[in-house]
Each structure stands twice: as structure tokens, then as C-alpha cells.
C-alpha positions as CSV (number, residue, x, y, z in Angstrom):
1,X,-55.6,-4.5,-16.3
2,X,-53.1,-1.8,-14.5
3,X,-55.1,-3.1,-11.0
4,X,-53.8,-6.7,-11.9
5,X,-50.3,-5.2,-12.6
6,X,-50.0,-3.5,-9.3
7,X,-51.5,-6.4,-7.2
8,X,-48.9,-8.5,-9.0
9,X,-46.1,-6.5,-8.6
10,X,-47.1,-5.9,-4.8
11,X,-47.0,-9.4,-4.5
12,X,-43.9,-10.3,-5.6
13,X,-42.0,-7.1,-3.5
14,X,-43.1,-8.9,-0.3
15,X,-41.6,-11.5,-1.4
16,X,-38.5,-10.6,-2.5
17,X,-38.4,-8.4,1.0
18,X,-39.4,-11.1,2.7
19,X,-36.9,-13.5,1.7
20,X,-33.6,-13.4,2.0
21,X,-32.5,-9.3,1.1
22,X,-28.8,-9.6,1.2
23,X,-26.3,-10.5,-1.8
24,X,-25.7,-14.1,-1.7
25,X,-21.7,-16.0,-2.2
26,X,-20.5,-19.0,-2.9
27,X,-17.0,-18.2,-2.3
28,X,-17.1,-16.3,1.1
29,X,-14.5,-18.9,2.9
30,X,-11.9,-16.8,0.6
31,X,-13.3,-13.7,1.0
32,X,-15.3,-13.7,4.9
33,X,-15.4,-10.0,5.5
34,X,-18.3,-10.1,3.0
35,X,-20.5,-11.6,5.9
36,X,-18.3,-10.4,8.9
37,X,-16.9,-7.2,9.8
38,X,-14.5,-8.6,12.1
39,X,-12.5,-9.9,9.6
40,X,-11.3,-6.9,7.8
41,X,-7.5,-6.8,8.7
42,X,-7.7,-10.0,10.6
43,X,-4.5,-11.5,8.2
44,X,-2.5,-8.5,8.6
45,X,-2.6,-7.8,4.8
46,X,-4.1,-5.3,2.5
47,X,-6.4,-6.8,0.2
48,X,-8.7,-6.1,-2.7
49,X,-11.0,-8.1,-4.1
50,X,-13.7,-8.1,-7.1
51,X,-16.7,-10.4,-7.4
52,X,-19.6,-11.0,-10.1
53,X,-21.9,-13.4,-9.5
54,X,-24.4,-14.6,-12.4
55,X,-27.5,-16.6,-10.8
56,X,-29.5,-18.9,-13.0
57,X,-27.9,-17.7,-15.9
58,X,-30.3,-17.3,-18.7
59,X,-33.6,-17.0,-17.0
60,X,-34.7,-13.2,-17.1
61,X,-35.2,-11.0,-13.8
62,X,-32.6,-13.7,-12.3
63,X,-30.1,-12.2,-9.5
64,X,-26.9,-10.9,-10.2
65,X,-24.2,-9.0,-7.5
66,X,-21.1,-6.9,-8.1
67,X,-19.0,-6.4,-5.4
68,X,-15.6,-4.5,-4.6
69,X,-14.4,-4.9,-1.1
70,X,-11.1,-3.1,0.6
71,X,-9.5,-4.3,4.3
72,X,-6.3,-3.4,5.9
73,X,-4.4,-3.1,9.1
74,X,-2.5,-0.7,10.8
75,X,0.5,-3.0,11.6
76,X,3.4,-2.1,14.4
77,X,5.8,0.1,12.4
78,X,8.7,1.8,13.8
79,X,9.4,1.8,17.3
80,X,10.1,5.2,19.7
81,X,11.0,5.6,23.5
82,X,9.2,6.4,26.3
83,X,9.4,6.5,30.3
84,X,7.0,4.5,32.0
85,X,5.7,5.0,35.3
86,X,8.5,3.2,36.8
87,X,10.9,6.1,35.3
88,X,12.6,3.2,33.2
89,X,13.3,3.6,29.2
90,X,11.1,1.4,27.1
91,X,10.8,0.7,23.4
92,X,6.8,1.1,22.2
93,X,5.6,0.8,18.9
94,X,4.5,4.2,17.4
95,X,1.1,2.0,16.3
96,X,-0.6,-1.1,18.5
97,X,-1.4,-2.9,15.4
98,X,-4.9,-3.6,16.9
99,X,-6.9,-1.9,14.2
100,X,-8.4,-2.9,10.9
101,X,-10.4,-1.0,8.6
102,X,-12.3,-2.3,5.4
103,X,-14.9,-0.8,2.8
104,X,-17.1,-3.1,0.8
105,X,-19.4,-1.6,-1.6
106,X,-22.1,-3.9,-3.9
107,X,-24.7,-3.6,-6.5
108,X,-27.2,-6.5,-6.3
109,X,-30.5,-6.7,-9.0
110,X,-33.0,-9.0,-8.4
111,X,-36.1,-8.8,-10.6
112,X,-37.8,-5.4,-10.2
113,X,-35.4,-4.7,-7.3
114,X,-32.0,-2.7,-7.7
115,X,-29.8,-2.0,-4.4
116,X,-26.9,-0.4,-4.6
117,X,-25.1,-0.3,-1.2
118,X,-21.6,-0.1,1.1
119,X,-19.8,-1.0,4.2
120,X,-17.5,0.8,6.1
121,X,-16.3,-1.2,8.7
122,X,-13.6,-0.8,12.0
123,X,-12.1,-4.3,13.8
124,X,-10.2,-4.5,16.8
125,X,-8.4,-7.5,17.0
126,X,-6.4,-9.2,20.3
127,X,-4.8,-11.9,21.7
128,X,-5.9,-14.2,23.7
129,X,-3.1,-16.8,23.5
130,X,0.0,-17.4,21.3
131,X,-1.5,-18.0,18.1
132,X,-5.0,-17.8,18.9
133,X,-6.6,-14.1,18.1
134,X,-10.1,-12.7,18.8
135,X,-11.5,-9.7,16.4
136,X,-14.6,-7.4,17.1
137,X,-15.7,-5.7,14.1
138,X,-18.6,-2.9,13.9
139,X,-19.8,-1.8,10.5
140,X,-22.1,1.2,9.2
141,X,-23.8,0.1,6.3
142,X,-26.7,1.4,3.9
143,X,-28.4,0.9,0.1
144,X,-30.4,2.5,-2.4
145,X,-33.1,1.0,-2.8
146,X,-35.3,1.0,-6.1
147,X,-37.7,-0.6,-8.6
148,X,-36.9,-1.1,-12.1
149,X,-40.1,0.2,-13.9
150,X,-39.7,1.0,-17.6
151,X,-42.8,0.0,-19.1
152,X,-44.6,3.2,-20.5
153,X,-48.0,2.1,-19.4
154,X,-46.4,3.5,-15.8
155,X,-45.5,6.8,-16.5
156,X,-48.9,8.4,-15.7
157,X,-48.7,10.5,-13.3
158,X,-52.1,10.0,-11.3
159,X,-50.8,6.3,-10.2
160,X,-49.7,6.9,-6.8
161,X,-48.1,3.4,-6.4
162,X,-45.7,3.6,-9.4
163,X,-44.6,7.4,-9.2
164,X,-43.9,7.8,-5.5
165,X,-40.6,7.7,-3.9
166,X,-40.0,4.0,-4.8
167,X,-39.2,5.3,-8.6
168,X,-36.8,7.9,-7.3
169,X,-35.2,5.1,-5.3
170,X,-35.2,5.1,-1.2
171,X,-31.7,4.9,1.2
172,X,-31.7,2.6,3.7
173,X,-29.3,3.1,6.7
174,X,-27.8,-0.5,8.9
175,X,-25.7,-1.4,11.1
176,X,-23.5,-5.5,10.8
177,X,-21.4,-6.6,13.9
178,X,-19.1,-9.6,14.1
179,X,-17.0,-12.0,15.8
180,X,-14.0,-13.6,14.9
181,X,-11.8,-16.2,16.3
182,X,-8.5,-17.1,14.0
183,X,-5.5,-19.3,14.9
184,X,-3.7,-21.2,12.7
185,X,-5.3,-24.3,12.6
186,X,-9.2,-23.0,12.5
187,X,-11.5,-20.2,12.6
188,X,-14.9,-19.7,14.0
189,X,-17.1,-16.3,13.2
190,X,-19.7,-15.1,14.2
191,X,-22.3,-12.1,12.7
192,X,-25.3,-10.3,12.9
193,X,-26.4,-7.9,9.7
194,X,-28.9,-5.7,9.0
195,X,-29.3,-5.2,13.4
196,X,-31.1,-1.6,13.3
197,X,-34.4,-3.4,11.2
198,X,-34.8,-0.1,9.1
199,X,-37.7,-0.1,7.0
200,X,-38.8,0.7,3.5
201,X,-42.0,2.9,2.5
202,X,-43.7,1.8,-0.3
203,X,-46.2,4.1,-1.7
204,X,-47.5,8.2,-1.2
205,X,-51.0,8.0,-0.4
206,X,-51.3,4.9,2.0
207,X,-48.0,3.4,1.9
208,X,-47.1,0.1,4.2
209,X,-43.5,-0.6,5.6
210,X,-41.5,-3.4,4.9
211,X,-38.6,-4.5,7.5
212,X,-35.2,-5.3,6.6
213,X,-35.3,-8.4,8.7
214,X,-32.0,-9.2,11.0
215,X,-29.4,-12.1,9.2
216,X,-27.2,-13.9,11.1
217,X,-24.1,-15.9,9.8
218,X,-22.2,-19.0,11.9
219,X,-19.2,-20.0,10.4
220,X,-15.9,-21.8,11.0
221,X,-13.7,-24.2,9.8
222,X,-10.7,-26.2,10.7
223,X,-7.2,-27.7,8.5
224,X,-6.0,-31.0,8.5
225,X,-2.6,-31.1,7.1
226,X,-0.8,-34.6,5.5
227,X,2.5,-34.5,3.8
228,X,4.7,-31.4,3.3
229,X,2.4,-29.7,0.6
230,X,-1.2,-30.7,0.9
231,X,-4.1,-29.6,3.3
232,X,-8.0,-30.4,3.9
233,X,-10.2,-28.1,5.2
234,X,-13.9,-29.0,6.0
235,X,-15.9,-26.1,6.8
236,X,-19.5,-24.7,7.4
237,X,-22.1,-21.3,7.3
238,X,-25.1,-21.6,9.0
239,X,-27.4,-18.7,8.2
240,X,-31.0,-17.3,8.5
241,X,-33.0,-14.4,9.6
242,X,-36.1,-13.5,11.3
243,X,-38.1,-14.6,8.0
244,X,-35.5,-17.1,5.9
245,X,-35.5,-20.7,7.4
246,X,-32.0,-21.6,8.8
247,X,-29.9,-23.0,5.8
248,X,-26.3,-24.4,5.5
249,X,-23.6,-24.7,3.5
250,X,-21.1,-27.8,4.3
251,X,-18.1,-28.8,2.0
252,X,-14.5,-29.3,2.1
253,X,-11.9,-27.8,0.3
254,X,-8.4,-29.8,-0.7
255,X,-5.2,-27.0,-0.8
256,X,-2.2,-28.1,-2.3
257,X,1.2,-26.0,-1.5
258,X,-1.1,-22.9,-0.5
259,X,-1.6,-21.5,-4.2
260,X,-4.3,-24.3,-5.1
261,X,-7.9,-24.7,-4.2
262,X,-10.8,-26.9,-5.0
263,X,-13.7,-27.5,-3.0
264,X,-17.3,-28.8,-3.3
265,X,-20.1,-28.0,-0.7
266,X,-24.1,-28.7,-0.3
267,X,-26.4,-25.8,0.2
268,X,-29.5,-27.1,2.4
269,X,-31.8,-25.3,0.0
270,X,-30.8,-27.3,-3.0
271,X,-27.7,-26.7,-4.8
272,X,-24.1,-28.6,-4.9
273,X,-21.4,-25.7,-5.3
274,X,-17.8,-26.6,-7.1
275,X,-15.3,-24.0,-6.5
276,X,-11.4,-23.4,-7.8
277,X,-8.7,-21.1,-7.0
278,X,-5.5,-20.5,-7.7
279,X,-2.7,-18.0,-7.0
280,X,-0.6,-15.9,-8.8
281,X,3.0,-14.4,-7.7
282,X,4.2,-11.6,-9.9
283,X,8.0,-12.3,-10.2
284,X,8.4,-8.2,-10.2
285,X,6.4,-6.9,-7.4
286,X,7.5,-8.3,-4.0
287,X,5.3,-9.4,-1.3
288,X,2.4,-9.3,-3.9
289,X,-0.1,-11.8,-4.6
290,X,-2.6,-12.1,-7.2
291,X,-5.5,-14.9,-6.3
292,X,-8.4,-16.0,-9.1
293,X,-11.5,-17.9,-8.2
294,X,-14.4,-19.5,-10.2
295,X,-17.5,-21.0,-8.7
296,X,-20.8,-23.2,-10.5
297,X,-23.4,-23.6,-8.4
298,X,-25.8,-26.8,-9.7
299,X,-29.4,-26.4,-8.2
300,X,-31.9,-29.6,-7.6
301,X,-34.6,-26.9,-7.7
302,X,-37.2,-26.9,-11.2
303,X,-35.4,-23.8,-12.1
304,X,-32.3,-25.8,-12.8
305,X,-33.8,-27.0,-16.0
306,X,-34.1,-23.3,-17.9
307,X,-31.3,-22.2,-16.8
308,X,-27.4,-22.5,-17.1
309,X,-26.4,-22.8,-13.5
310,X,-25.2,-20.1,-11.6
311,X,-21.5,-18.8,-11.9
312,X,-19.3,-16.7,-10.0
313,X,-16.3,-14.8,-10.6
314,X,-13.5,-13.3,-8.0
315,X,-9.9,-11.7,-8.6
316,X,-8.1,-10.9,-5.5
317,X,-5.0,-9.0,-4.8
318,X,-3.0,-9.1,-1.3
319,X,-0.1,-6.9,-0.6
320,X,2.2,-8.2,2.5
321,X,2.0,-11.6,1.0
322,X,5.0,-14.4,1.2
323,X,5.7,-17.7,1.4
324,X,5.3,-18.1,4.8
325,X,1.5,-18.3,6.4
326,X,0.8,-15.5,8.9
327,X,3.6,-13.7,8.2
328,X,2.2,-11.1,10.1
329,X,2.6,-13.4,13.7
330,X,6.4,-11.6,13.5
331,X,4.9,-8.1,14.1
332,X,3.3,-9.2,17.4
């Protein structure tokens, strides 16, 4: 019976490995340093944001991802003088306001699996025309990875599958990079995760490696604006890896007066997603803004029928903010 147990429990790791491995969003257009590096301090403001996401809520082993994620940049402050090479005086900024830096850490469980992970993450960012700026991004990244075994018929210790490293949980080290293009108007991103294809041991005696396969994430999107107050913005993510077929996400989202969003997309793979956000200015702190977003995602799949969709949860806050969009244009 324990034979059948382990044969079962092999089968659905490579499955789960081979699929897709990273945590999966269905808000990332308000939050795109999750899948690109590049973007972390891309605005020019200093952001925090929280997600939960509850997949297929109600069926058990179903996926579920935490995530807390930091980015800032190191804006132009203060000016000082200097003597260029041409012995003239000249006013420099003390910083270049080039730089970003963000941190992004995650626990994702799916079924037997538990990772536990983080990003830390540098961007350079420059321009390339008046409004139009390009962003590099590098990121180091890395997870514990573990099985979820509590069943006392495991805990004897002359089962080498079940009492081998796998128990104690395994880090594995990465590496993302990205691409960014922002202007005004639209964005267009580009990312690579994963890029080092580190691999996992399973087992002591005669254990096998499983890859973490490459992902790669296209994105962009572009506003249309009509009236004084309202906006549309159609957009698209194209993603896959070396074992997940390509898949797509295409929507639009309507923003009215830049503190109100609804959107719906299609996900190739089966599932419409309806999104909302709003946002939040605190009439005490200045420059502050508070952001809340809610997701459902309704699947065609079989699945869809024992469970109660999946839901997702973010709370942002942005320091630098104001009325104006890219306020931070006046530092440049």
C-alpha cells in the first residue's frame, strides 16, 4: 500500500514541477514588478503592496499565494557644484535618479508543495526620448522548497523517499531579468524568470533532478483617453516556459478620474477574470495614497463546478503620490 503511496505521490511532484512553478496573478497590470524586475522604481514612487490570492476556493490541496513586495527610487535630491572639464561651474544633482531598488518576498502552497521565496531586485532606468523611458532590471531570487507530509504512516525512518532532504525542505537559488518600456501613453515589458534552471533533488538513495524550467512574460498595454475624467486601457501577458504551453491573458480596463478601476480579461486556459480597484487619499498624510483591489476569477474548466471561484486580494500604499500623473517627469 506505502509502494502505491509513493508512486502516487511521485507522480503528481512531476507534475506540479512540470507545470507552471511560479505564483500565479490576476492583478499584475497594477502591480508589474511581480513578473518584471525592471519595474521596481519605474514610477518614481515608493510603494508597498500586499496580495492573497485564494484558488478554487473550497476544493482541498488547491493553490494559495501570499505576497509582500517593496520598490523605490533614488530620485534627484539636492543639487551641489562642480567644475567640469571645461573649468566652468555647474549645478549636478548629488543623485542621477537612475536607480530603483525593490524586494518581493511570497509564500505559495500548492498541494503537497510549500515554497517560500524572495526577490531582491536593482533597475536602471533611462531616457530615450521626452517622455519615453527604458528600464533594465536584474534580480537575485531563491525559495525553500518542501513537501507537506504529516501523515504518520511516513514517519518511519527506513523510507528513504519520505525522510530525505525533501522533509527538511531544499533552497533553490535564481536569477529573473527584465525590460521595460514606459511613456505616458503605453508600456511594453519584457521578462525572463527562473534563467539559471536550478534543480531540485528528490530523494537520498537514488534521487532524480527536477529543473526549474525558464518562464518568460510579454506584456504591454496602451490608454485611450475620452472626455476630461475617463480612460480605456486594453492590455495583454503572454506567458510560457520550456514545459507550460504559451497562454494569454487579454482584457480591458475602464479608469475613471484615476482613482477607479474595473476591468475584465480572458485567460487562454479557461477562465474570465473581473477585477476592481479603487483609491484612497488620506486627507492627513500628504502625497500619500492608499489603493484596494479585488479580483474573481470564473474558470470553464470541470473544477469550476466544486469549487467557489478563485479570489484575490491586494492593498497598496504609494508615497510621492498626487494629483498629477508622473509627477516624477519634474525631477528629470
Amino acid at each position: 500500500m506505502k509502494k502505491i503511496v509513493y508512486i502516487l505521490i511521485l507522480i503528481f511532484l512531476e507534475q506540479m514541477l512540470s507545470a507552471q512553478q511560479l505564483p500565479l496573478y490576476s492583478q499584475y497590470l497594477y502591480n508589474k514588478f511581480l513578473i518584471n524586475p525592471a519595474h521596481a522604481g519605474s514610477d518614481g514612487f515608493t510603494s508597498f503592496n500586499i496580495t492573497a490570492r485564494e484558488q478554487w476556493v473550497g476544493y482541498s490541496g488547491a493553490p494559495r499565494t501570499y505576497s509582500l513586495s517593496w520598490q523605490m527610487r533614488f530620485l534627484k535630491r539636492g543639487y551641489k557644484l562642480e567644475q567640469n572639464i571645461f573649468d566652468k561651474t555647474v549645478y549636478r544633482p548629488k543623485t542621477d535618479g537612475k536607480v530603483g531598488l525593490g524586494a518581493y518576498i511570497f509564500s505559495d502552497k500548492n498541494g503537497l508543495v510549500q515554497r517560500t521565496g524572495f526577490q531582491t531586485s536593482y533597475s536602471y532606468h533611462i531616457w530615450i526620448k521626452d517622455y519615453t523611458q527604458l528600464s533594465l532590471g536584474l534580480a537575485l531570487t531563491g525559495y525553500y522548497f518542501s513537501l507537506n507530509l504529516t501523515d504518520k504512516s511516513f514517519e518511519d525512518p527506513s523510507e528513504p523517499f519520505l525522510t530525505d532532504n525533501l522533509r527538511r525542505g531544499i533552497f533553490v537559488p535564481n536569477a529573473d531579468f527584465g525590460v521595460y518600456l514606459l511613456n505616458p501613453r503605453y508600456d511594453i515589458g519584457f521578462s525572463a524568470q527562473q534563467i539559471f534552471g536550478s534543480s531540485v533533488k528528490l530523494g537520498n538513495a537514488a534521487y532524480k533532478n527536477y529543473t526549474m524550467y525558464r518562464h518568460y512574460y510579454l506584456f504591454g498595454s496602451y490608454n485611450f483617453r475620452y472626455g476630461d475624467k475617463s480612460e480605456l486601457e486594453p492590455a495583454m501577458l503572454f506567458k510560457m516556459s520550456e514545459e507550460l504551453m504559451p497562454q494569454a491573458d487579454v482584457g480591458v480596463t475602464y479608469i475613471y478620474n484615476e482613482g477607479f478601476w474595473a476591468g475584465l480579461a480572458y485567460r487562454t486556459s479557461g477562465a474570465v477574470i473581473a477585477n476592481i480597484r479603487f483609491k484612497w487619499i488620506p486627507s492627513r498624510v500628504n502625497m500619500t495614497s492608499m489603493f484596494f483591489g479585488y479580483a474573481f476569477d470564473f474558470t470553464s474548466n470541470k473544477i469550476q463546478s466544486v469549487t467557489y471561484g478563485t479570489h484575490e486580494l491586494t492593498v497598496a500604499l504609494k508615497f510621492g503620490d498626487s494629483a498629477r500623473r508622473f509627477r516624477w517627469l519634474d525631477r528629470y
